[in-house]
N, C-alpha and C positions, 0 to 999 in steps of 0.2 A: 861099115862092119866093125864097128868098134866094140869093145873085150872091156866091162868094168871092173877095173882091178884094185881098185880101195874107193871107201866109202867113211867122210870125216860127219859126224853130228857132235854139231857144238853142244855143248852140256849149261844147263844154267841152273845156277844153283838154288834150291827149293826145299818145301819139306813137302811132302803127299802121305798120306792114308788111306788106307784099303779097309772096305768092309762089303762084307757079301750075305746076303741069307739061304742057303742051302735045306732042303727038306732032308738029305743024306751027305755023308760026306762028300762022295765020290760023284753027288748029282751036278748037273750045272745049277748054276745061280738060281734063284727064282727071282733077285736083284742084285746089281752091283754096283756098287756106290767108292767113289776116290774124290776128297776131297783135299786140294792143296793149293799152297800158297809160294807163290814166286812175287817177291819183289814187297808188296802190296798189294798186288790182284791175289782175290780168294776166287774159286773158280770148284763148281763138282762137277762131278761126271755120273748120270746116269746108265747105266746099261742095264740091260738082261729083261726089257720091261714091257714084250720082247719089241723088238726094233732097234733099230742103231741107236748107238748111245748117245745122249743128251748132253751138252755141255752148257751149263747155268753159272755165266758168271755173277757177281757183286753189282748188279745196276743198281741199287737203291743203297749201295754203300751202307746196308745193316752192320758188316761186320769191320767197318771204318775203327773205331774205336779199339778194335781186337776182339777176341771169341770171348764171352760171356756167356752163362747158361742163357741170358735170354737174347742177349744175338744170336747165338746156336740154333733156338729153337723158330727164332724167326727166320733165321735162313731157309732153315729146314723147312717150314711153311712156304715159304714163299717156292724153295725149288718141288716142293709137291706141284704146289701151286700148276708152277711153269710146265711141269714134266705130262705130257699125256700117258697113258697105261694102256694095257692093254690085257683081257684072261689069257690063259690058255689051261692045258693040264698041271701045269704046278701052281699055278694060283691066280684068286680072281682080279682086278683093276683095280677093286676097292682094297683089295690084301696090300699087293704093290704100291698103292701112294700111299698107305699107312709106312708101309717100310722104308720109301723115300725120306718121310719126317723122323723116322726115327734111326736110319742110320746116318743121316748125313749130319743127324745131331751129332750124336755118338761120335763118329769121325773128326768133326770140328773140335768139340773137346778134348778129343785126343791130338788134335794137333795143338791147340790152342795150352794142351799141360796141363788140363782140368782132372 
């Protein structure tokens, strides 16, 4: 019957970006997309699509070299790619993996200082 009385998480040092598509403000996601880099692993995170969120790292080491508009966009293909979808009432599977390519583009460039 033990009582947890402190709780330590290591912290490591990164950058991430956050991009979401909303039909209203106040709606949840219709996607959510975070894409970030620790160390040299680039890594995104799919959510909201709907199902638990998707983590797609760098296996084909596209963005080796660093974020370029056209590593970006290959990434962004290829985590389409990877990512299943799924409809519901905010929007169809085909809406959703359009919006995987195009935010996780976005994101990258914005992490990358584009």
């Amino acid at each position: 019957n033990d009582i947890l009385v402190r709780l330590i998480v290591k912290k490591t040092a990164g950058q991430v970006v956050y991009k979401s598509m909303r039909i209203q403000r106040t709606d949840f996601p219709v996607l959510a997309c975070a894409v970030s880099q620790i160390g040299s692993e680039y890594r995104a995170v799919i959510g909201a699509r709907p199902a638990v969120a998707r983590v797609i790292r760098d296996e084909n080491a596209l963005l080796e070299a660093g974020i370029t508009a056209e590593s970006a966009k290959a990434f962004a293909a290829f985590a389409a790619k990877k990512t299943p979808t799924q409809s519901n009432v905010r929007g169809s599977a085909a809406y959703r993996t359009h919006l995987i390519r195009v935010l996780t583009e976005r994101a990258l460039l914005e992490l990358g200082g584009a």
